[in-house]
N, C-alpha and C positions, 0 to 999 in steps of 0.2 A: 385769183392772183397766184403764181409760181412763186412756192419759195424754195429756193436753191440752199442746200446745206452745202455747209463748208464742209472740208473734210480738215481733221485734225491733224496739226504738227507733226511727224514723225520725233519720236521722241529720241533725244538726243544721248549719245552711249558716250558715258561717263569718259575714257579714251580721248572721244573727240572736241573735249575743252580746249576751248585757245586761250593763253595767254598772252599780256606785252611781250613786246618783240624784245624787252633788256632781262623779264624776267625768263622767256622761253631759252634765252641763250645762256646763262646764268643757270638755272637748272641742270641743259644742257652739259654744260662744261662740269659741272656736279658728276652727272653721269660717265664723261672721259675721264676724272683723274679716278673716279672708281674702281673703272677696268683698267685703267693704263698699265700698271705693273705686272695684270693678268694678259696682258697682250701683246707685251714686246717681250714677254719670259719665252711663251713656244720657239721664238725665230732666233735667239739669241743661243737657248738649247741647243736645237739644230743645226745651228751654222757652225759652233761651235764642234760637233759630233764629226760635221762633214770636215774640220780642218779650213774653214775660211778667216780669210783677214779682216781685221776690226771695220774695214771701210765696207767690203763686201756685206758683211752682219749689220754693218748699218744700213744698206739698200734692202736687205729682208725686214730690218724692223719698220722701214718708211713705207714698203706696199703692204704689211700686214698692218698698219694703222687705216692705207689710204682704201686698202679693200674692205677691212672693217666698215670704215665711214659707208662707203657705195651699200655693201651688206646693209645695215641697220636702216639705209634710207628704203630700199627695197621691200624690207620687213617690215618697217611704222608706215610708209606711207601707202604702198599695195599698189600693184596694177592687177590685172584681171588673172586669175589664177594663180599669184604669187603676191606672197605676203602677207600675212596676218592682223596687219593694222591694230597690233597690239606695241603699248612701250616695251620694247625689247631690245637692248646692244648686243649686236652684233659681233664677233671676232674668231679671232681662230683657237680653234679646239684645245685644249690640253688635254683630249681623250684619245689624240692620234702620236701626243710625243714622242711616245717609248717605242711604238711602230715605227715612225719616221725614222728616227735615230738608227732604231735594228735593219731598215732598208737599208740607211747610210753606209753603215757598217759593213752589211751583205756587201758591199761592192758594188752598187747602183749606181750612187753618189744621190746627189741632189736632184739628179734629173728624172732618176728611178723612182725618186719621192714624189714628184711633180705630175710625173706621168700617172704612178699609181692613186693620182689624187680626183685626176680627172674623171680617170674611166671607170672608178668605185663611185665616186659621187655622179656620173651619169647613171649608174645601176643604182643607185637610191633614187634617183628620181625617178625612175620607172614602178618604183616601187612602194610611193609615197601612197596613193591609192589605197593601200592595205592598210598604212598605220594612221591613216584619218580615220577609219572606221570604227576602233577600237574607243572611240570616247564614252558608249553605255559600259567600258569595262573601268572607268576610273569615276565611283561614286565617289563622297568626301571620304569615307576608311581608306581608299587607295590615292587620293590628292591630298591629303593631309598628313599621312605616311611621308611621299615622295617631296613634298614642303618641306615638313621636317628634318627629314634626312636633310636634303640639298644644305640648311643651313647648318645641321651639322656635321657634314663633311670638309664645311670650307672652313672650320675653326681653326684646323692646323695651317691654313695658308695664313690666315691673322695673327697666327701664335708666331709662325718662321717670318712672316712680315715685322712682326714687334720686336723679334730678337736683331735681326737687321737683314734680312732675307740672303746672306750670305753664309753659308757652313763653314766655310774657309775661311772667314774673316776672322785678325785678332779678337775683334770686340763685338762679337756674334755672340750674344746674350749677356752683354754686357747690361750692369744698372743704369748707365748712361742711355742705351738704346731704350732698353723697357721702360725708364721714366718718360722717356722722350712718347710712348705710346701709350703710358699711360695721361701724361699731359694732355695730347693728342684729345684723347678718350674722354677727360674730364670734361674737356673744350666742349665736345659734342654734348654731351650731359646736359650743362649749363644752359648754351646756348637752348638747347631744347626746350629748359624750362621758361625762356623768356617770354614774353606775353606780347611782343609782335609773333606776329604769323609770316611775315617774310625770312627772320631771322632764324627762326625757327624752322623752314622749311631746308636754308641753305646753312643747316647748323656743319653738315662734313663739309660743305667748300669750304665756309669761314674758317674749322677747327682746321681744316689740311692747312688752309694758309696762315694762320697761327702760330701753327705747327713748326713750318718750316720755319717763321721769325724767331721762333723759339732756338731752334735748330741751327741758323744761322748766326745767333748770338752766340752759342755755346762753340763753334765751329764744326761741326757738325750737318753742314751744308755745304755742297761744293757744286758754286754755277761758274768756274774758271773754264770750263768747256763747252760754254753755251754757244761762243762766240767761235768756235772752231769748225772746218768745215763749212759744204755749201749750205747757202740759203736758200733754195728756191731746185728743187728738183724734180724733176717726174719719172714716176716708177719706167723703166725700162722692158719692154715686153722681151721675155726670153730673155732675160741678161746673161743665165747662167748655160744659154745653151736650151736647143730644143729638150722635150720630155721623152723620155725613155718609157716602153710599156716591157713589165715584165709580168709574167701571170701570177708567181707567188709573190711580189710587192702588193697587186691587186687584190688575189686575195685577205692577206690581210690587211688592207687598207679596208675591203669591203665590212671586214666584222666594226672595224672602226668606223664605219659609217652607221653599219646598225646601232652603234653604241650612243651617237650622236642623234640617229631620228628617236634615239627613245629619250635621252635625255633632254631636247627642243620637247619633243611633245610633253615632258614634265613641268618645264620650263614655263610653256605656252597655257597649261593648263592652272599654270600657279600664278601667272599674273593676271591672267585672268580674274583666279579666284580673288586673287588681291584685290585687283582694278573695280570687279563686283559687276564684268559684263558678261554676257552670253559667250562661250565655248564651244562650237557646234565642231561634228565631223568634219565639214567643209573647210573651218577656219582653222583648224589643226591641219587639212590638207594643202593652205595655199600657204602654211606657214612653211612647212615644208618644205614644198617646191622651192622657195625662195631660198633657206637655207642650200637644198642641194643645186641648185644653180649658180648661187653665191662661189659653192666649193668647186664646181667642175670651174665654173672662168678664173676662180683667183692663181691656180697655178701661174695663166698665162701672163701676169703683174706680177710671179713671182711670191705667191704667196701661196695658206694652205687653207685644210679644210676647215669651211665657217660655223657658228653653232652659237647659241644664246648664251648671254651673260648672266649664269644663277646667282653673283652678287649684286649686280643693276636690278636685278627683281625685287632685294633686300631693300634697297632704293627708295623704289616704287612707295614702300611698305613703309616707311620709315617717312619719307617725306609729306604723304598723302598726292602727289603730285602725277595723276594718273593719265595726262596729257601725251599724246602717244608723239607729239609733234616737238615737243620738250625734247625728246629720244631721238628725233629728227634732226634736232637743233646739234645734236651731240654727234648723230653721224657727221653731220658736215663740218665740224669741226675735225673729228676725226680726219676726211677727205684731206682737211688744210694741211692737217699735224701734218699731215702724207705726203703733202707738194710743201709744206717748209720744214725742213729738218732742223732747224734752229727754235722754232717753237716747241716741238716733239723735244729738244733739248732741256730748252726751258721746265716743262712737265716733267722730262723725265730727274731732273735734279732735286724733286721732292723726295725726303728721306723717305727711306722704307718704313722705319720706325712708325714715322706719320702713317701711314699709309693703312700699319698694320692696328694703331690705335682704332683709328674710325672704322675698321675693319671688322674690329670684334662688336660694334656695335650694330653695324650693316648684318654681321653675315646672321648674329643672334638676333635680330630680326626678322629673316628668314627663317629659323625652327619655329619661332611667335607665330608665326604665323601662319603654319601648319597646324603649329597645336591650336589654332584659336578654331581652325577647319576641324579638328578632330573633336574638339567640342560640342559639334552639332550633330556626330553619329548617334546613331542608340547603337548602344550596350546591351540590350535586354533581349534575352533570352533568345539569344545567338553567337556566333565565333567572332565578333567584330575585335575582341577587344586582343584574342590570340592572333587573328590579323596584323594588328597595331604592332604587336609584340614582337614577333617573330619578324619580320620584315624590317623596323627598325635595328633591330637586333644584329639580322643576316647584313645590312644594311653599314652598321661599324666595323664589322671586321676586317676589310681592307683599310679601314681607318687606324683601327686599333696593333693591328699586329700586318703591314705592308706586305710583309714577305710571305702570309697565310697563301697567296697560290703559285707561287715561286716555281712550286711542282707539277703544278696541273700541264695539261695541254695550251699551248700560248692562244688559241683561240679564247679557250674558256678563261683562261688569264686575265686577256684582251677584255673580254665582256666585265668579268664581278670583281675587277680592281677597282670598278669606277663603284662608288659607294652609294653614288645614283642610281646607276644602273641592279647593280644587286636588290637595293630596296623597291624597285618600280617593281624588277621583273618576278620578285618575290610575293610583293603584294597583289598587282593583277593576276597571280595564280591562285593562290590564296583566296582569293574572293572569288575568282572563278571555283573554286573547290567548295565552299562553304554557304556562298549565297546565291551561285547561277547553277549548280548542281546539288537539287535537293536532298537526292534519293540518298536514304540514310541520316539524313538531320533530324534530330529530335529539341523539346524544351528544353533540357539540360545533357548536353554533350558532353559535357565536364567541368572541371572545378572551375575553369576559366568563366564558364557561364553563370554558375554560383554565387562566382567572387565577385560579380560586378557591379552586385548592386547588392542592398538591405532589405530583407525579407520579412515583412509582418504575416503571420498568419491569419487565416480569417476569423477563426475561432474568437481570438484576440482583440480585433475589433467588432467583434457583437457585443461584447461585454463591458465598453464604455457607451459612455451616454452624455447625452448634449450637455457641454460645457466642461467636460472633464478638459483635464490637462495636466500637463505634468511641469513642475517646479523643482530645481535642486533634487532632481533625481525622485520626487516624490508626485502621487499622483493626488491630485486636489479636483474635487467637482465642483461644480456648479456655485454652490453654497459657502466654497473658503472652506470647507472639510479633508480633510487627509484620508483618503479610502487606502487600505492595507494592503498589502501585497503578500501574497500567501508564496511562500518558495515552492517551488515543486519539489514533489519524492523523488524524483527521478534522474535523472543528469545523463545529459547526451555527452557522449565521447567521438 
C-alpha cells in the first residue's frame, strides 16, 4: 500500500493577515491621517519657495497624495522585483526639501526640481543592488540604534505639531493649542486602556476625531473650506511644464537620494523588526526599487521623491495591527484623497494640535521599540554598548542644535542633518570597527566594557556554600545563621 505524505502548510508571515473589509479600511484610514500633515507639508514648502498660487499649490498637494497612494500600493502589495510586501506608507521625502527649495532658488524653478528628481532616482535604482547587501551589517546594536533614533527625531515634529504647526501664527504655543494635544493625548491613553480590542487598536483614529469635536466646539476647527473648489480632479501630467535636466540640481538631488535609500532601508528593517518577519537582502532590495521607481515616475504627476513613513512604523507598533494590506487599504485611499480634493479638504481641516497630541504617543513608540530591540544585545565583554552610545548621541545633534552643520560642505550637510541618517551611518561603522574588524579587540577595551555589567569574582564564590543567601544586606546560610563578613585591609581606589 503507497502512502502519500502531505506536505505541510507553508506558514503564513504575520504581514499577510487579512482582515474585514470595514476593519482593513478603518485601520487604513488610521494610517492616512497619520502622515497627512507629513505629506502635504513638502509640496506646500515648495510651491511656496517657487512663488506659486494657492490653486497651483493645491494641484501639488493632490498628486503628492495621489502618488503616495500608487507608492504604498507598489510597496504592501509587490510585483516581482519591487516591493517589499511590508506595511509601509508611502509619501514624499522631507529629506529632499531644503534641496528642492535651493534648486528653486538657483533659478531652475520647479521644472529643475522635477527634472533633477528623475534622473537622481533613475541613478538609485541602479544602484539599489549595493544597499540590499548590507543587511549582515544591521545586527539588533545597529537596528535598535536606528529604531530609536527614528523615534527620537520625530519628537520635535509632535512638539511644532502640538504648538499649532505654525511659527508665524498668533496662537503658536498657545495653552489653548497644547490643551487641545494634550486632550488629544489623554484620548489615546484611555481608549488604549479599554478592554475591547477593536477600540483599542483605532484608539489615534477615535482620539483624532474626538479631538477635532473637541476642537470644534471650542472653535478651533475651520471646515468653511471644505466645500470650495473642485471635487473631482485628476493630477495633470506635466502641468507645470516639461522637466528640465541640470547637472548640479542632479547632483545634489543624487546625495538626497542616498539619504532616502538609507533611511527606507532603516525603515524597512524596523518594521520588520516590529512586524516579527523575516528581513532578507532581497526584500531590502525589492523595497528599494519600488521606492526609486515610485520617485523617477512621480515627477511626471507632478510630484517628488517617494520614501517610507517612519511615523506609520510607530503605527505598526502601537496598534499591533501588522497587516501589510491594512497599508494597502490606506494607499488607496490616499489614490481617492488624490482624485477628490474636497475629501483631502475634509482631512486636511483636522487641527494640528490633534495631530501633534496622537503624535507624541506614535512617534515615542517608535524609540520603544528600538529600545525593546536593544534589549536583546549582549553587553558583555565587548564595545556594544559604546555602539549604542555614540551613535545615538551623533544621531541628536542635528536634532538638538539644527544649525551644527550650517558650515560644512552642503553635501555633507545634506547627509547628517537627517538625524537618521547620521545615526545609521554612525552605527553601521561602528559595528563594522568593533565587531566585523577583530584585530586589536581585547576582553576589556575600556571602562565602557567594565561598566556594563556587575562583576563577582570567582574567589568569592567558592566561599559560599548551598543555601547561603543574602537578606537586608546580611548573609544568612542554610541553618537561619548570620555568617560575618570580615572588611577587607585594603581599599581599591
Amino acid at each position: 500500500m503507497n502512502i502519500t505524505k502531505k506536505s505541510r502548510p507553508a506558514a503564513t508571515r504575520p504581514e499577510d493577515q487579512r482582515l474585514s473589509l470595514g476593519s482593513t479600511f478603518a485601520y487604513g484610514f488610521q494610517h492616512v491621517l497619520t502622515m497627512y500633515g507629513g505629506i502635504i507639508a513638502p509640496p506646500l514648502i515648495i510651491g511656496a519657495a517657487a512663488g506659486m498660487s494657492s490653486q497651483d499649490i493645491g494641484l501639488l498637494i493632490a498628486a503628492c497624495l495621489f502618488v503616495g497612494g500608487l507608492a504604498t500600493i507598489l510597496q504592501t502589495v509587490g510585483i516581482r522585483f519591487f516591493g517589499s510586501q511590508l506595511p509601509l506608507v508611502q509619501g514624499v521625502s522631507f529629506a529632499g526639501v531644503s534641496t528642492m527649495v535651493a534648486i528653486v532658488h538657483g533659478g531652475g524653478g520647479i521644472q529643475a526640481v522635477f527634472g533633477s528628481v528623475i534622473a537622481a532616482s533613475l541613478i538609485g535604482l541602479l544602484i539599489t543592488p549595493l544597499f540590499s547587501k548590507i543587511i549582515k551589517f544591521f545586527p539588533p546594536v545597529v537596528t535598535g540604534t536606528v529604531i530609536t533614533t527614528i523615534g527620537l527625531t520625530l519628537m520635535p515634529v509632535a512638539a511644532n505639531w502640538a504648538m499649532g504647526g505654525n511659527k508665524s501664527a498668533p496662537n503658536y504655543g498657545s495653552m489653548a493649542n497644547i490643551g487641545l494635544a494634550a486632550a488629544t493625548m489623554g484620548i489615546v491613553l484611555l481608549l488604549s486602556k479599554v478592554g475591547n480590542a477593536a477600540i483599542s487598536r483605532l484608539s489615534i483614529l477615535l482620539a483624532m476625531v474626538l479631538g477635532t469635536g473637541i476642537a470644534f466646539a471650542f472653535g478651533m476647527a475651520d471646515f468653511s473650506k471644505v466645500g470650495q473648489g473642485e471635487i473631482v480632479a485628476f493630477p495633470t501630467p506635466f502641468a507645470f511644464g516639461p522637466p528640465t535636466f541640470e547637472i548640479a540640481a542632479i547632483i545634489s538631488m543624487l546625495i538626497v537620494i542616498l539619504v532616502t535609500l538609507t533611511e527606507t532601508s532603516a525603515d524597512i528593517i524596523a518594521v520588520g523588526e516590529i512586524v516579527g518577519t523575516k528581513v532578507d537582502s532581497k526584500r531590502i532590495g525589492d523595497g528599494l526599487r519600488a521606492d526609486m521607481l515610485s520617485s523617477a515616475i512621480s515627477p511626471l504627476l507632478n510630484s517628488f521623491t517617494q520614501s517610507a513613513f517612519a511615523q506609520n512604523v510607530g503605527l505598526v507598533a502601537i496598534t499591533g495591527v501588522k497587516s501589510r494590506f491594512v497599508v494597502s487599504a490606506g494607499g488607496l485611499i490616499l489614490v481617492i484623497l488624490g482624485l477628490l480634493p474636497v475629501l483631502g479638504r475634509v482631512v486636511a481641516a483636522v487641527p494640528t494640535p490633534v495631530l501633534g497630541g496622537a503624535g507624541v504617543v506614535l512617534f515615542g513608540t517608535v524609540a520603544a521599540s528600538g529600545i525593546r530591540t536593544l534589549s536583546k544585545v549582549e553587553y558583555r565583554n565587548n564595545m556594544n554598548l559604546i555602539i549604542v552610545a555614540a551613535s545615538i548621541g551623533f544621531g541628536m545633534i542635528p536634532i538638538a542644535a539644527p544649525a551644527f552643520y550650517d558650515q560644512f560642505p552642503s553635501w555633507f550637510s545634506t547627509i547628517f542633518h537627517s538625524g537618521i541618517s547620521s545615526a545609521a551611518v554612525m552605527a553601521i561603522l561602528l559595528n563594522l570597527l568593533f565587531n566585523h574588524l577583530k584585530a586589536g579587540n581585547s576582553d576589556n577595551q575600556s571602562v565602557f566594557v567594565a561598566g556594563t555589567e556587575r562583576v563577582v569574582q570567582e574567589q568569592d564564590i567558592k566561599c559560599l556554600m548551598d543555601g547561603d543567601r543574602f537578606e537586608g544586606g546580611k548573609l544568612i546560610d542554610c541553618d537561619g545563621k548570620e555568617v560575618p563578613i570580615q572588611a577587607s585591609t585594603t581599599s581599591e581606589h
